[in-house]
C-alpha positions as CSV (number, residue, x, y, z in Angstrom):
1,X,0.0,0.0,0.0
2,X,2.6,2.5,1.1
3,X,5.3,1.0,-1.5
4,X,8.2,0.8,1.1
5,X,10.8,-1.2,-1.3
6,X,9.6,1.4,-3.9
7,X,10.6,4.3,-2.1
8,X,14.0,2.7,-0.3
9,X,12.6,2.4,2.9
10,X,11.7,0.2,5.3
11,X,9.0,-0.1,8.5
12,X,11.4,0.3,10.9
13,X,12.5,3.8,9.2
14,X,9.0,4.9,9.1
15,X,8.2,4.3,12.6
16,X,10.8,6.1,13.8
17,X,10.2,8.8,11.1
18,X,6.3,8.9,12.3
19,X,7.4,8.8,16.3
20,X,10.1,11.7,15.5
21,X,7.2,13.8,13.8
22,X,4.9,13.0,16.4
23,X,7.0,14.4,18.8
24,X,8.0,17.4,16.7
25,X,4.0,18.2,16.7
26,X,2.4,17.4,19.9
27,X,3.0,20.7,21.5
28,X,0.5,21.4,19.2
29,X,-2.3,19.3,21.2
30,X,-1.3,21.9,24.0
31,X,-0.6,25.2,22.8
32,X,-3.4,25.2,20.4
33,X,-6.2,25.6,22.9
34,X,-4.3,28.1,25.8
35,X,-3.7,30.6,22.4
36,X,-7.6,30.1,21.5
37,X,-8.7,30.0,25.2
38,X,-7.1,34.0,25.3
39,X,-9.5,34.7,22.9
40,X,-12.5,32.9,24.7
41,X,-13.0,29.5,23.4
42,X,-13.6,26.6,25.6
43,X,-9.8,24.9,26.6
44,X,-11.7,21.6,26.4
45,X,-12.8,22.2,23.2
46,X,-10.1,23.3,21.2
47,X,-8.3,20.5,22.8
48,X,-10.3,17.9,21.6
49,X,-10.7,19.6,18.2
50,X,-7.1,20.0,17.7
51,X,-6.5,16.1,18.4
52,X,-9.6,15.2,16.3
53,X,-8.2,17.6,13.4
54,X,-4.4,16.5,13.5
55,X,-5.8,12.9,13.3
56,X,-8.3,13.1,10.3
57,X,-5.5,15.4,8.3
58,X,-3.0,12.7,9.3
59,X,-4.7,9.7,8.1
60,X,-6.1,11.3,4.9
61,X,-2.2,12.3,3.9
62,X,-1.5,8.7,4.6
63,X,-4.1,6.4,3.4
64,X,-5.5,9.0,0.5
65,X,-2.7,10.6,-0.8
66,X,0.2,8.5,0.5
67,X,2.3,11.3,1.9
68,X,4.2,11.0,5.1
69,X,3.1,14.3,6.3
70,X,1.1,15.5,9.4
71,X,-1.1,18.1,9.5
72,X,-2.4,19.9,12.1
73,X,-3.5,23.1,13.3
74,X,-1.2,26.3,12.7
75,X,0.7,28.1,15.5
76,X,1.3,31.8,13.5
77,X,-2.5,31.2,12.5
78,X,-4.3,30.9,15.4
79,X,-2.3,33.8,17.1
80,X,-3.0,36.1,15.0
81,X,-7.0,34.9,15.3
82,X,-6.9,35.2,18.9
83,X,-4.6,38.4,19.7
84,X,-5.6,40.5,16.2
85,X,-8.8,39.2,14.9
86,X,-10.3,38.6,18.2
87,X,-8.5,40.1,21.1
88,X,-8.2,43.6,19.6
89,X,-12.0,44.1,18.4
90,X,-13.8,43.6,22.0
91,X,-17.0,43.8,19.0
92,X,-16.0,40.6,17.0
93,X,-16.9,37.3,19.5
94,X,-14.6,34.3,18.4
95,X,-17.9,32.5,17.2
96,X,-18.1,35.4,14.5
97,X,-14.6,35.2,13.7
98,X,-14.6,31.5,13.1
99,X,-18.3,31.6,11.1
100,X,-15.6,34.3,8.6
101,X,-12.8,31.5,8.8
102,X,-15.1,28.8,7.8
103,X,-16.8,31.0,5.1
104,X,-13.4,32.2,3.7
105,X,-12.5,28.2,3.8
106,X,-15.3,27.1,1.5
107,X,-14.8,30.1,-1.1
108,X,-11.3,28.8,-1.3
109,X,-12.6,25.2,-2.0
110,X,-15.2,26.4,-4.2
111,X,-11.9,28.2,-6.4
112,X,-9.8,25.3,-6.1
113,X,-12.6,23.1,-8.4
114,X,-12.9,25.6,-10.3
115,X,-10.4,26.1,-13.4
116,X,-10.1,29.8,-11.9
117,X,-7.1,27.9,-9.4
118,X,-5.4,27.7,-12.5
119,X,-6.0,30.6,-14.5
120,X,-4.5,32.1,-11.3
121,X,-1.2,30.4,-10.8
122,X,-0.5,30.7,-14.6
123,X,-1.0,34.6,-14.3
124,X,1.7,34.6,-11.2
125,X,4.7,35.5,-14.0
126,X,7.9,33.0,-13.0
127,X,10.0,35.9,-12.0
């Protein structure tokens, strides 16, 4: 499935390689939800969320699109929701902000299936 001989590798390697990322990432599971928790959103929440959403992203790189990367929630991302978006407009509540995230989310899926994802990178010149 993961066409180890094909790629010069071996379980063993891959373990270690998916223990070594694992370990690179799991701050993650923490840090995550004490940024979002500044900003108002549940810690238990976000915690759960996070874990649930570095998961899901994990396994689809993996079994779907046989990539040996993780994916998880951003650090620089998430700051800048809860101390800019959030933390400096007492007027936007963190369930408005993430109702724009989640919008802005699907208008970018909705332009990646289109052919307008294309017509844009071909007009980004090479220089």
């Amino acid at each position: 499935m993961f066409k180890l001989k094909e790629n010069n590798t071996n379980a063993k390697t891959e373990m270690m390689a998916g223990i070594t990322t694992f370990f690179t990432m799991v701050y993650i599971v923490v840090v995550n939800p004490i940024i979002l928790a500044d900003a108002g959103v549940p810690f238990e929440q976000v915690f759960t969320a996070t874990i649930i959403a570095a998961v899901i992203g994990t396994l689809w790189m993996a079994l779907f699109a046989n990539y040996p990367i993780a994916i998880a929630p951003g650090m620089g991302l998430n700051a800048y929701f809860a101390y800019s978006v959030v933390g400096n407009n007492q007027n936007i509540s963190y369930e408005t902000a993430f109702a724009a995230v989640f919008i802005a989310g699907l208008i970018f899926v909705i332009l990646s299936l289109t052919p307008f994802r294309e017509k844009l990178i071909e007009a980004i010149p090479a220089t």
